[in-house]
N, C-alpha and C positions, 0 to 999 in steps of 0.2 A: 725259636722262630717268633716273632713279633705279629701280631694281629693288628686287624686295621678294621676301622668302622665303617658300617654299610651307610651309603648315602640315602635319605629320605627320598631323593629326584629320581631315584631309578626304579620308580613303577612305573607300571604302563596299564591304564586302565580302558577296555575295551566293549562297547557297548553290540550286539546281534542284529543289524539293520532288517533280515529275514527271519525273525524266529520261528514262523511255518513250513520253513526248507532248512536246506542244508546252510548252517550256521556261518554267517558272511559278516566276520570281525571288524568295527571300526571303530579308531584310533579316537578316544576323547583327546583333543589336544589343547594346549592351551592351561594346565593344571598347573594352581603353585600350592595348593595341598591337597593330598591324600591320606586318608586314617579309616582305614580299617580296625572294626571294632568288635570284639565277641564281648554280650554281656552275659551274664549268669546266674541262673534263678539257683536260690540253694533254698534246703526244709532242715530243720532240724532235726538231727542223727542222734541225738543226746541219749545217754541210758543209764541204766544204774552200776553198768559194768564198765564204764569213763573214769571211778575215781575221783568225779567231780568236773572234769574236763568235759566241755563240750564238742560236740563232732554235727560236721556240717552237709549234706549227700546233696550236688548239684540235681537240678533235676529238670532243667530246661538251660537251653545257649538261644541267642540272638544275635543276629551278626548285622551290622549296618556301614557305609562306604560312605564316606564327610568327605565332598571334594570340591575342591573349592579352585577357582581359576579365572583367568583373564578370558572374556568373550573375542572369539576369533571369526574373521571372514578371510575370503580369497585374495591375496594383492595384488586386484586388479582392478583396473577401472569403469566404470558401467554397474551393471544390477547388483546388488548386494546377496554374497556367496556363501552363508553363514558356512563353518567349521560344519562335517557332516556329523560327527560325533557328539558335539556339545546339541544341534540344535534334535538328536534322538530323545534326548534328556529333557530339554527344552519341552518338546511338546507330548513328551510322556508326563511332566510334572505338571499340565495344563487339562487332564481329561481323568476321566474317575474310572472306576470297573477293567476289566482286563488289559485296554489299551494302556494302562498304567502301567501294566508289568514288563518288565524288559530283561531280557536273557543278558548277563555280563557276565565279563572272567578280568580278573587282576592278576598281575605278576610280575616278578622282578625281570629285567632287563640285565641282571648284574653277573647271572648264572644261579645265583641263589636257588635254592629248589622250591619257594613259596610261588604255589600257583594256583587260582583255584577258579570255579565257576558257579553260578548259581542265578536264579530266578529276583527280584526285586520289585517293590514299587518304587515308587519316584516321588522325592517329593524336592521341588525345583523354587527355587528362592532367586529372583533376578538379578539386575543390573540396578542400577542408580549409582549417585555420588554425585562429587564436587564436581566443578569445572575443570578442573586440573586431574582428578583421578581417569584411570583406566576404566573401562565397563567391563564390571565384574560376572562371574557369575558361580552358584553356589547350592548344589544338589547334594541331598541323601539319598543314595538307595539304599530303603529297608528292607530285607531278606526275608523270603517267604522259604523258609524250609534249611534245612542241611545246605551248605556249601558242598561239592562237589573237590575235592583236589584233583589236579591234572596233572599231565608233564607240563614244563616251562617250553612253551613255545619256542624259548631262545635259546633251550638246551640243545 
């Protein structure tokens, strides 16, 4: 049987408009990257019973969400309808202390079983550019704590 490669497009990244009630998902839309990151702290394991080889013991993870996207509104005409999900982001990356944290969960779309959930601040990088480009827009959330794995929504 032949295998086939997973498309990058098929996340779905979801931000908690309610994070003091019962968790009410909305759609970041608008995304032409997603990267999901674990970094890793390691100390050195090293001993006199290695042989001379060194050995590394992780001893901390950090997980952060790089997403990068086109700014979106309603297509319609009249008041200006931003994207519900981008403008979460939006003005979580504009204010300091808890209103910065924001409940999210990531997940393939594809069936894939990567799903997961967790706590974040925001740190929100705007729009700009030429007269010819799209208005961009360009958020980290950096993980406060453990990720959380879930089921796949989509399973």
């Amino acid at each position: 049987m032949s295998q086939r490669s997973l498309l990058a497009k098929d996340w779905v990244f979801e931000v908690d408009a309610t994070p003091s009630a019962a968790a009410t998902w909305t759609r970041v839309r608008g995304l032409t990257t997603f990267e999901p990151e674990i970094k890793s702290k390691t100390e050195d394991d090293s001993d006199f019973d290695g042989d001379g080889w060194a050995s590394e013991a992780t001893t901390q993870r950090a997980w952060t969400l790089k997403i990068k996207g086109n700014r979106k509104r309603e297509n319609q005409p009249g008041p200006f309808i931003p994207d519900a999900g981008q403008e979460l982001l939006r003005k979580a990356g504009l204010i300091v202390g808890m209103e910065a944290n924001l409940h999210v969960r990531w997940y393939r779309k594809d069936g894939a079983p990567d799903a997961y959930e967790g706590w974040g601040t925001v740190d929100y990088k705007g729009g700009g550019g030429k007269t010819t480009d799209l208005e961009p827009f360009d958020a980290e959330v950096i993980g406060q704590g453990k990720p959380v794995e879930i089921t796949n929504p989509t399973a």
